[in-house]
N, C-alpha and C positions, 0 to 999 in steps of 0.2 A: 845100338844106342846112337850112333854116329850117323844109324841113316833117318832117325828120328828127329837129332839135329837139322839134320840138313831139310827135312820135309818141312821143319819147324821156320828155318829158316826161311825158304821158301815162299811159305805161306802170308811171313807178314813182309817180306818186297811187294808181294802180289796185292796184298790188302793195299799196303801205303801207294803204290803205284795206281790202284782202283779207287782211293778217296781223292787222289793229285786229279784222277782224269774226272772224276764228278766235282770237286772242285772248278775246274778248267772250264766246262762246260753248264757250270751254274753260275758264269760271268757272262757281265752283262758285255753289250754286243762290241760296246765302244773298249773294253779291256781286254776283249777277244783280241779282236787286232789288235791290239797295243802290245799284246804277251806275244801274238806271232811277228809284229816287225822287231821283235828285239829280238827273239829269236834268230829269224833269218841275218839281223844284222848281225850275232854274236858269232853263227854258224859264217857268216861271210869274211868276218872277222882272221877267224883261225885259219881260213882258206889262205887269204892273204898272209898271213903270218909264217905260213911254211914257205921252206926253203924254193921251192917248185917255183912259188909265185915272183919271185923277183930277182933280179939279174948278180952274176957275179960281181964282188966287189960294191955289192951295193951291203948297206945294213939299215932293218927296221926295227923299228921298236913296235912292242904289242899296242900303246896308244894309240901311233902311226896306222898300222893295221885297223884298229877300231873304228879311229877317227877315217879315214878311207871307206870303210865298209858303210858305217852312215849316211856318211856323203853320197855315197852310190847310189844306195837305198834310197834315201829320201831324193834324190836327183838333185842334187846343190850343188855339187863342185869346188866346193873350199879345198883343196889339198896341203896335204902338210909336207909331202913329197910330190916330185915329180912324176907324174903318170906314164911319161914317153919313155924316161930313162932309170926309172925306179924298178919298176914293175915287169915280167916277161908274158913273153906271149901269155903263158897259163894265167896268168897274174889281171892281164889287159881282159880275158874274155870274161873272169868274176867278176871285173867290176865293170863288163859292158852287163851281164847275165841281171847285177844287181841293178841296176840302172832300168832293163826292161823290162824286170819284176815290181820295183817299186813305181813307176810312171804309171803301167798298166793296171796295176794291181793285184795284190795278190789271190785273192778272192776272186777278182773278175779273171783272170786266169785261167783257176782252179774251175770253175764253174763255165767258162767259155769251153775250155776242153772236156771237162767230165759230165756237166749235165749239155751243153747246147749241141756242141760235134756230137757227143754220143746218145743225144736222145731223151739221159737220164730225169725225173721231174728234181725239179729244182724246190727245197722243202722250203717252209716258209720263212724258220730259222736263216737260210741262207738268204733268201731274197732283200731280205733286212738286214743282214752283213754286207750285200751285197748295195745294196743303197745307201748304207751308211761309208762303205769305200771309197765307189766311184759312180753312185747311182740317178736317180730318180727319187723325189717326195713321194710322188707315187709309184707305192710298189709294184702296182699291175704294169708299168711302163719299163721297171727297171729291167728285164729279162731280153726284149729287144734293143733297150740303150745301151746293155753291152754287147751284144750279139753284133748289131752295125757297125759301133763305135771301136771295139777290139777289132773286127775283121778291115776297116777302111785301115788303123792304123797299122797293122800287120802289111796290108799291100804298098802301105806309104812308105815303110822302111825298107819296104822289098825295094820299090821305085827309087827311091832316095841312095841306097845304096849302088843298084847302077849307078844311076848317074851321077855319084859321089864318086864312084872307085873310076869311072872314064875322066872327070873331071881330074883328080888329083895326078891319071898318069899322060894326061895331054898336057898339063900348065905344070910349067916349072916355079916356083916362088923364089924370094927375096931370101936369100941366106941374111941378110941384115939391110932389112929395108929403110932406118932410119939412120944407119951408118954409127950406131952405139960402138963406146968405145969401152974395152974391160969384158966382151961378151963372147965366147968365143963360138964358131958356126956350131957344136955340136948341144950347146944348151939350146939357138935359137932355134936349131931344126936338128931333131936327134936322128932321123935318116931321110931321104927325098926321097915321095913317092914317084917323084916324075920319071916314065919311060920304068917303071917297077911295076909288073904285072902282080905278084905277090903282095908286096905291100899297097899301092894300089887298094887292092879287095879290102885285105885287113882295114886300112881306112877308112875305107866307104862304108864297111858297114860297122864300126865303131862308130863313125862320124853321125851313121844315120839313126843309130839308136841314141846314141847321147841327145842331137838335135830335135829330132822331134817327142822326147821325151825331159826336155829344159833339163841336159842335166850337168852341161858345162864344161863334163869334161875331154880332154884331147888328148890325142900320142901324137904330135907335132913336135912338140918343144915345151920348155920353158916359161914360154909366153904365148900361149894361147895363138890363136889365127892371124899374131903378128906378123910372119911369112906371107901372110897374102892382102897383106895391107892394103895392092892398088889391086887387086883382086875381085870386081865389084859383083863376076857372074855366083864368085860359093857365098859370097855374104848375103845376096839375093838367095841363096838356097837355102842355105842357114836361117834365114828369117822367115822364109815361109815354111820351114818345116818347123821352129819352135813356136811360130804365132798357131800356128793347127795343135800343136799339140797343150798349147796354154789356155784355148777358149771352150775346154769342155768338152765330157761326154754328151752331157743333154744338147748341146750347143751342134757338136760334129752330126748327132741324131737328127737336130729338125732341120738341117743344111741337107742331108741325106732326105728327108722325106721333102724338103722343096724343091728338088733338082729332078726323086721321085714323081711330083705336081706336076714339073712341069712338063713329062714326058707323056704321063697319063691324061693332063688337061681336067686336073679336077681340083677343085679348090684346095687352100692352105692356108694356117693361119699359127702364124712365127706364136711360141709360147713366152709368156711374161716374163721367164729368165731368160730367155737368148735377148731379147731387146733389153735389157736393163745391163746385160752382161758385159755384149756387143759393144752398146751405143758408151758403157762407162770405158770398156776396155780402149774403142778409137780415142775416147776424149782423151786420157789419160797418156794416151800415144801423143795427143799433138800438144796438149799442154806441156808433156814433157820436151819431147823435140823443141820445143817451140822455146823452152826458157833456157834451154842447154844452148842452140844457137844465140839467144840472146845476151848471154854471160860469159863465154866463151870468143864475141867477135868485138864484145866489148870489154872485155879486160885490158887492165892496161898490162903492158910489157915493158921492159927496159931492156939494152945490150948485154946484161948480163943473166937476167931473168925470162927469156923469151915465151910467151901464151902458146897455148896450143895452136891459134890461128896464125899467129907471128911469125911462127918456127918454120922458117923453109926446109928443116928435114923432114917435115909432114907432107911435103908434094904442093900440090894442086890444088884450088878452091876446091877445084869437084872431090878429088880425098880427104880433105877435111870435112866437104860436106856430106858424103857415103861415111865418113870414119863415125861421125857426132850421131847421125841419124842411125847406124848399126847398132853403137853402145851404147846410145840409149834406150831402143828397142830390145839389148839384150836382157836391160834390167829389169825387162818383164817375167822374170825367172831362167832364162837362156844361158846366162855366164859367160858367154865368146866374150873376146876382146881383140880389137885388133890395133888399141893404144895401150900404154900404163896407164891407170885409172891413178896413180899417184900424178901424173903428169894433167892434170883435168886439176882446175880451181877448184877452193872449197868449195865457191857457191851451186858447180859443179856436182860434185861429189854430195854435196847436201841431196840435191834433186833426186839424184840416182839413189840416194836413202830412202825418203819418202815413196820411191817409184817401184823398190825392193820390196819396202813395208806394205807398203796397199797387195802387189802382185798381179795375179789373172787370176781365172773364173775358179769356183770351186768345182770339184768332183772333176779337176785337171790333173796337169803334172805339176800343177804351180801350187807356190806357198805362202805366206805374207794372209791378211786378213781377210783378203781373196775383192777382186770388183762388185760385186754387188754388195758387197757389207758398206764398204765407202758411198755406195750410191745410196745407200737408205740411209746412211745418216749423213748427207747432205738432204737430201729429200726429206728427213724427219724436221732438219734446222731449219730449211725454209719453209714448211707449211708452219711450223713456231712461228713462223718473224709471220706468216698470212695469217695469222690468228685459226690456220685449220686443226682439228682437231684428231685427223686422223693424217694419214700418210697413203696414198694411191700413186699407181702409172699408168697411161693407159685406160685409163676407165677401170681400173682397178684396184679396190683397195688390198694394202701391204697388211697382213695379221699386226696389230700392236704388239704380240709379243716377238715377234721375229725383226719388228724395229727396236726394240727393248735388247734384244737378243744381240745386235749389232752395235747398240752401243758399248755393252759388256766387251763385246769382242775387243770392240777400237780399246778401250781402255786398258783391256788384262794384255795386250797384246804390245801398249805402249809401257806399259811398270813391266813386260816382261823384257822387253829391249833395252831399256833403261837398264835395271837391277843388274841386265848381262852385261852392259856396256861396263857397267862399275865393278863389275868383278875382272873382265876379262883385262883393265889395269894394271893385275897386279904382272901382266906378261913386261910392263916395265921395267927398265933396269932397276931404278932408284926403288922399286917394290922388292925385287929379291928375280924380276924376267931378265931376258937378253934383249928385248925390242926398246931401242934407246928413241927419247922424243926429241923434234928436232927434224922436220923435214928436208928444210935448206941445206942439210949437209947427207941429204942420199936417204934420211933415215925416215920416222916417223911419229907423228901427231895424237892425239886423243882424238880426231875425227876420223883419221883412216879406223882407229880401231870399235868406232861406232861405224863407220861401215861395215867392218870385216863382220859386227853382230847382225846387221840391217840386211848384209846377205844371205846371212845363216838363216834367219829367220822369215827370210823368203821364199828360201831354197833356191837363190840364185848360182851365187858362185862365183860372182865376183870377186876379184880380190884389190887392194893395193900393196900386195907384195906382204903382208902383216903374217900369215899367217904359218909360216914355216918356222919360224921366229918365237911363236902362241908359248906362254905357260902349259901346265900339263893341266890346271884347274881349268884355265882357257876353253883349252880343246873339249873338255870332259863337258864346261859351260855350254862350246856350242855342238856338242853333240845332242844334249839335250833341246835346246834351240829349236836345230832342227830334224827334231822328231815332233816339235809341235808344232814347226811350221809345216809340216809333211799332214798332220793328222788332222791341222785348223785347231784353231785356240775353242772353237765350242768343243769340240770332241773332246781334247785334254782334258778342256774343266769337266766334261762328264766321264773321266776317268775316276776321279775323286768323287762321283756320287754313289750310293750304297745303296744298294736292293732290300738292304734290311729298312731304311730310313722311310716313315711314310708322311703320307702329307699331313699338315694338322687339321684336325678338323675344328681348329676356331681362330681366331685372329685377336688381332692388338687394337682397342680403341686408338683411330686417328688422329694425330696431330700434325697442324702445316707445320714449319720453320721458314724462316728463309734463307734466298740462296743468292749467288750473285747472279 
């Protein structure tokens, strides 16, 4: 009787576990991945949460873990704790693991090693998981845009880590290069790699996976790349490993077949998203640069209030001008910092908002509404004001619905920032938080904590110090955040579409209104 039980048993785990996996698999492609990064982040999660992962005398909370594992995952770098002195070796290599899983992707991965290295066909199901990741429109294209694209950045982090791990044990850094006082050397630099062959390594290639995968985070210190403030040769490294890793697969691909071109001597011709990508990503670079110097050299100061340009504990014209042009370059989803972003004017800080929200290319490591969304709806508003009717580049016209498509984006992308900025409030004292408002006395404002949203939501990782501070609704807020800055706000909203739902087959007599 008991063994009849137990067959009985048996059989309906088996059945219920058999309708979960036909379920599973009768999602559509965009909740596919959405079911597997929550997964891997849940599973990342608990990795962090045991004892193994973080150092004596430290304590985490399951949040903390969560809220870490995310960040990892989507490559953002908000931390709630310290990374350098929180977390132990086993601790640092999950969330470098999750960092090169979620940049790269998981799919393109999966698919780089099990159908490309080994041969296997890649089904059709996948090639369309595999576009909708990190792909191509065109599915015949996507099979070699990850093949190139995985293999260059594979050898870039191989490269990167050399010459990260010789860099960090030839230069010694600034134990307190601003001469802060209240700090002590082991927050600013929780060990020197310099003349440390072991740690050394371990640096380089954390360094090099976070950086060319924008994902922000460090085992330095405290304070991010502020040790190497007058530093200019890693911030140069730094920048060119997270500018390659934020302008794309399709992007790294036709860079590969024109360097390809020109070896062969046979024609080439850049595809409509690298130049709209490209040409949006430079602009975006020097208008930014370009207002950050400009707000910053013209602030005013006083002896008790000194600007960032004013402050002779900043060094040198040339270091404030390497320091302005890094972090704003980072806010192209990168996260380094080799200032306090609290120490940066609002109008400052505003920039670096906007510079968060927009981000870099889609089918990147970047987050925010991506550069080409921005380009079409400037290019949609000015062919409006030319009386044109459609939207082209290049001798090209843009589908109307994929201009349609981008302003959806700007919108659901701005009520999503918003909504989070106003919840993430109640981390307020006078709400029931610990983050008291009030900058002028060390603390902080309702703008830093729309920034701390505008990074989440970029997947940057910025911070001004807000966020160790966060409510628990907070963190919970921008976890969610960014996983839609990670998957792009079309995706999410086709998270919420239904396979059961179909189209109508009739429509609604038209009526204009007006608008403003």
């Amino acid at each position: 009787m008991k063994k009849n039980n137990d067959n009985s048993f048996i059989k309906k785990i088996t059945s219920k576990l058999s309708d979960l996996l036909y379920k599973f698999r009768s999602l559509s492609i965009v909740k596919h991945i959405l079911v597997f990064y929550l997964f891997i982040t849940l599973v990342g999660s608990l990795l962090l949460f045991l004892p193994i992962s973080y150092n004596d005398g430290q304590s985490v909370e399951y949040v903390d873990a969560l809220f870490t594992s995310a960040s990892a995952f989507s490559d953002t770098g908000l931390a709630t704790l310290t990374t350098a002195t929180t977390w132990s070796f086993f601790g640092q290599a999950i969330i470098a693991i999750l960092i090169l899983v979620g940049g790269i992707g998981w799919f393109a991965l999966k698919i780089y090693f099990f159908n490309i290295i080994f041969g296997r066909t890649i089904s059709f199901n996948s090639r369309k998981t595999l576009a909708a990741e990190r792909g191509s429109s065109q599915l015949g294209d996507t099979r070699q845009i990850v093949k190139i694209s995985v293999t260059i950045l594979f050898i870039l982090i191989i490269l990167a880590s050399i010459v990260l791990s010789v860099y960090f044990y030839l230069v010694e850094p600034d134990i307190n290069p601003f001469g802060k006082t209240g700090i002590s050397p082991d927050e600013m630099l929780s060990k020197s790699a310099y003349h440390d062959v072991a740690t050394s390594f371990r640096w380089g290639l954390f360094h090099a996976i976070s950086g060319l995968n924008n994902a922000g985070f460090d085992i330095i210190g405290a304070h991010s790349l502020e040790p190497y403030y007058h530093k200019y040769g890693l911030q140069i490294i730094f920048m060119t490993l997270f500018i390659i890793g934020g302008i794309g697969y399709p992007v790294i691909y036709d860079i590969y077949l024109w360097i390809k071109s020109k070896f062969k001597k046979t024609p080439f011709k850049w595809s409509l998203f690298t130049k709209i990508s490209m040409i949006a990503y430079v602009l975006i670079a020097i208008i930014g640069v370009s207002f950050t110097f400009i707000i910053e050299v013209n602030r005013s100061s006083t002896p008790n209030n000194l600007s960032f340009w004013s402050d002779p504990k900043y060094g040198s014209n040339g270091d404030k001008i390497m320091a302005l042009v890094f972090n704003t370059m980072s806010t192209r989803n990168a996260g380094f910092a080799t200032v306090e972003m609290a120490d940066l004017s609002s109008a400052t800080l505003m920039v670096y908002i906007i510079m968060m929200f927009i981000g870099s290319a889609p089918s990147s490591t970047a987050g925010g509404i991506r550069t080409t969304t921005i380009a079409i709806v400037f290019m949609g508003v000015w062919s409006k004001i030319r009386g044109k009717n459609s939207v082209g580049a290049f001798n090209k016209k843009i589908p109307e619905s994929t201009v349609s498509r981008s302003y959806v984006v700007l919108v659901t992308a701005s009520i999503i920032v918003i909504f989070t900025s106003m919840i993430s409030i109640s981390s307020f004292s006078e709400y029931g938080g610990s983050v008291i408002q009030g900058h002028q006395e060390g603390e902080h404002s309702y703008l830093h904590m729309l920034f701390e949203v505008g990074s989440a939501f970029g997947t940057t990782g910025l911070s001004t110090g807000v966020t160790s501070d966060l409510s628990i609704i907070t963190k919970i807020s921008l976890i969610v955040v960014m996983f839609i800055g990670q998957l792009g706000v079309s995706s999410s909203l086709l998270v919420w579409d239904s396979k059961k739902s179909k189209s109508r087959k009739y429509d609604f007599i038209q009526e204009d209104i007006s608008i403003g």
